[in-house]
Wavefront OBJ file of the C-alpha trace (Angstrom):
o trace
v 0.000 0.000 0.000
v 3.170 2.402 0.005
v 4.477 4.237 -2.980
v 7.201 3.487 -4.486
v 9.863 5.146 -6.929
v 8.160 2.404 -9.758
v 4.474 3.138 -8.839
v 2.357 4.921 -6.421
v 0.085 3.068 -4.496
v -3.825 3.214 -5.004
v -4.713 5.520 -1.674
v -2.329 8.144 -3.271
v -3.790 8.138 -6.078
v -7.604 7.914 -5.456
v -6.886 10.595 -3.026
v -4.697 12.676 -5.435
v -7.156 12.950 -8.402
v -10.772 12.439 -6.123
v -9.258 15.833 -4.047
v -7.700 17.499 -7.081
v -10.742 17.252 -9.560
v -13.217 18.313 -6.578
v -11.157 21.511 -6.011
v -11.031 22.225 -9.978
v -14.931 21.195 -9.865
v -14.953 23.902 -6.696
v -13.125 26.528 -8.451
v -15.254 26.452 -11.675
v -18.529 26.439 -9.821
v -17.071 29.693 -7.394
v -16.455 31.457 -9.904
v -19.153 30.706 -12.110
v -21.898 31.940 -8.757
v -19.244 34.817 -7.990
v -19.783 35.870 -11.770
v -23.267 35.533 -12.185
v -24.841 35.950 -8.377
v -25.982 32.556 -8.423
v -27.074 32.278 -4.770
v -29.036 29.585 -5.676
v -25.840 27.408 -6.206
v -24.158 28.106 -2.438
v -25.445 25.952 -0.425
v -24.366 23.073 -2.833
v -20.588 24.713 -3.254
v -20.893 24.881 1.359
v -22.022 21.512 0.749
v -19.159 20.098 -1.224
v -16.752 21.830 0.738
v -17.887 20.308 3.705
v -17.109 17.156 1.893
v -14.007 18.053 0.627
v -12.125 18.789 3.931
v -12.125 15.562 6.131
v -11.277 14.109 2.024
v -8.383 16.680 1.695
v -7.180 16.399 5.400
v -6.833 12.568 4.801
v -4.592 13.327 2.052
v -2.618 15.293 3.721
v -1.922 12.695 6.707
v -1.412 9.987 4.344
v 1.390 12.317 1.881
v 2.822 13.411 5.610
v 3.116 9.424 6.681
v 3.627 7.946 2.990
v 6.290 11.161 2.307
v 6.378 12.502 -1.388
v 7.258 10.537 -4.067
v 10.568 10.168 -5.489
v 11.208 12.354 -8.310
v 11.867 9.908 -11.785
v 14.384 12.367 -13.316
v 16.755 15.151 -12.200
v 15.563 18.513 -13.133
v 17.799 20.555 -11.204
v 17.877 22.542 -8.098
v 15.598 25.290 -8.847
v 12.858 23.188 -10.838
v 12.643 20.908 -7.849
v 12.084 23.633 -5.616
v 9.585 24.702 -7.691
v 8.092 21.304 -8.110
v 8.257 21.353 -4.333
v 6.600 24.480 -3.641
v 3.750 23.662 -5.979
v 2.945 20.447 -4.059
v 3.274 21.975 -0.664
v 1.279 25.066 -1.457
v -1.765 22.634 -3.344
v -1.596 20.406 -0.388
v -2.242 23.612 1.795
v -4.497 25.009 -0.210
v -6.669 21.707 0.078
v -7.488 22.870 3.440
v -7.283 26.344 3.863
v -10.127 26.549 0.810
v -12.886 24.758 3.017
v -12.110 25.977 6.112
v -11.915 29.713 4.932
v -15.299 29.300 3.442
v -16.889 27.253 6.001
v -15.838 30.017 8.078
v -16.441 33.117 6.282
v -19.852 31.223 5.722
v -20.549 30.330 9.261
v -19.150 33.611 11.124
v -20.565 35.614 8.712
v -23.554 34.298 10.252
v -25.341 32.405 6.679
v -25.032 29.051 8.340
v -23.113 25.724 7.094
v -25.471 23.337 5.713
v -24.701 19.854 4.367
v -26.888 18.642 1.676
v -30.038 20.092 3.591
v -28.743 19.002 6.414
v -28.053 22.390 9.121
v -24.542 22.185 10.265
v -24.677 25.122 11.488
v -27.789 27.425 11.638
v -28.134 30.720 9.850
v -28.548 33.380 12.198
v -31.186 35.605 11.266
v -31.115 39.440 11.769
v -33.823 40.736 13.630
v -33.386 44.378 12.466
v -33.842 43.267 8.762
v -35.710 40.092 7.360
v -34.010 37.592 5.004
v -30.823 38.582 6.021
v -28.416 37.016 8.049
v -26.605 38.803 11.523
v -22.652 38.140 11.175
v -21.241 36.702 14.434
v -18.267 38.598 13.645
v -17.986 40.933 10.242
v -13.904 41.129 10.748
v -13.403 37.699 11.326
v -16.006 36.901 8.153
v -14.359 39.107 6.022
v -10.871 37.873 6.696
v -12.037 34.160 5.974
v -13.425 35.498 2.749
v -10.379 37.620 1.719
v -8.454 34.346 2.589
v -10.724 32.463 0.393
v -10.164 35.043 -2.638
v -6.737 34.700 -2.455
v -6.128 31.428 -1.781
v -8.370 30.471 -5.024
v -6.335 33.082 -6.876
v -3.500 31.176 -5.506
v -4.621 28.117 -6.203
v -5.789 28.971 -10.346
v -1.549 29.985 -10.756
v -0.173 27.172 -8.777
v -2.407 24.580 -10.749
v -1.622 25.898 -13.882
v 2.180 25.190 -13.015
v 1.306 21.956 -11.998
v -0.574 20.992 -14.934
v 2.774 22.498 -16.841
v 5.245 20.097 -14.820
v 3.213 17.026 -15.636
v 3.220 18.020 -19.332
v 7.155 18.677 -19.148
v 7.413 15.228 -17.344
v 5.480 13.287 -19.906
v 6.478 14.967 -23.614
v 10.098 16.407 -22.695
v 11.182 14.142 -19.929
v 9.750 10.759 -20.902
v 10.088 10.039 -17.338
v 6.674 8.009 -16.344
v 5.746 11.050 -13.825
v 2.175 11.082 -15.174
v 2.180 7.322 -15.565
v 2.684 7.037 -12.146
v 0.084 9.169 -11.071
v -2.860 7.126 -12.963
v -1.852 4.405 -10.934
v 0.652 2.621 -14.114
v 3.982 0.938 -12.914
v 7.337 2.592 -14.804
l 1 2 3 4 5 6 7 8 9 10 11 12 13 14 15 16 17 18 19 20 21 22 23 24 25 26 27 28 29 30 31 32 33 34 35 36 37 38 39 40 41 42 43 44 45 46 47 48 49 50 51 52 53 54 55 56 57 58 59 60 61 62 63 64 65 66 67 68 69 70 71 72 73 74 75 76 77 78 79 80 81 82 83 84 85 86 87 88 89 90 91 92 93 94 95 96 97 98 99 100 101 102 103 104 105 106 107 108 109 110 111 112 113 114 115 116 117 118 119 120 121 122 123 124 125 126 127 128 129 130 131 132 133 134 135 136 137 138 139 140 141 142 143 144 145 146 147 148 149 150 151 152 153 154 155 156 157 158 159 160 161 162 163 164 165 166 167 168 169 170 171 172 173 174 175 176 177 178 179 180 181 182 183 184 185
């Protein structure tokens, strides 16, 4: 069930591409409700977030216990620090995404639901009818600046990703993305 410098083992990558996808999926539908108001569509993107983290944290423990995988060919100092940056700031990212928005959601007091299912309640304002009473404006709009940013972040850092498993595959020759849809090199 480890990886190894031939193959990476089936929990890496069901985890890699299950976490990966559903943050692309994430990102596409964000935008898409940021872009056109689509209020209608929050409560699912809450709702797949919610999802996503305990996914995203278990990826995380098992690339902490399993450690990253070798690299199949030498690119050099300064490409594997990029390579290495990428991967730790992705791996980050797969947190700090949900937990900004279930927080920027949930302080800024519209409630965290789960499929229908009240996580945590909305919390009504009094004063004004349909809307929603932040617990804590400050705290709510940090979590969403951090969730701007981070997706901003994440868009760039992806993009490079993408790039390095192109370069691996058609200049390298190396297996890379072999290896990560589960092949043996």
């Amino acid at each position: 069930m480890k990886d190894t410098a031939a193959k990476l083992s089936h929990v890496s990558v069901s985890l890699h591409w299950l976490v990966g996808l559903a943050i692309i999926g994430m990102l596409a539908l964000g935008i898409y409700m940021d872009e056109n108001e689509a209020y209608e569509l929050y409560d699912l993107h809450k709702s797949i977030g919610v999802v996503i983290l305990p996914i995203a944290m278990l990826r995380v423990y098992w690339r902490l216990v399993n450690r990253w995988p070798l690299a199949l060919s030498d690119d050099g100092v300064a490409l594997r620090f990029i390579a290495h940056l990428v991967h730790w700031i992705l791996i980050l990212a797969t947190l700090l995404m949900p937990i900004s928005g279930a927080v920027m959601s949930a302080v800024g007091g519209h409630g965290l639901p789960l499929f229908g299912l009240e996580l945590i309640a909305e919390n009504p304002d009094p004063a004004n009818p349909g809307q929603a009473l932040a617990y804590s404006e400050a705290i709510a709009g940090f979590a969403h600046e951090t969730h701007e940013i981070v997706a901003n972040l994440v868009i760039v850092v992806l993009l490079l990703h993408i790039a390095g498993a192109v370069k691996h595959h058609v200049i390298n020759k190396d297996g890379t993305l072999r290896r990560m849809l589960g092949r043996e090199v």
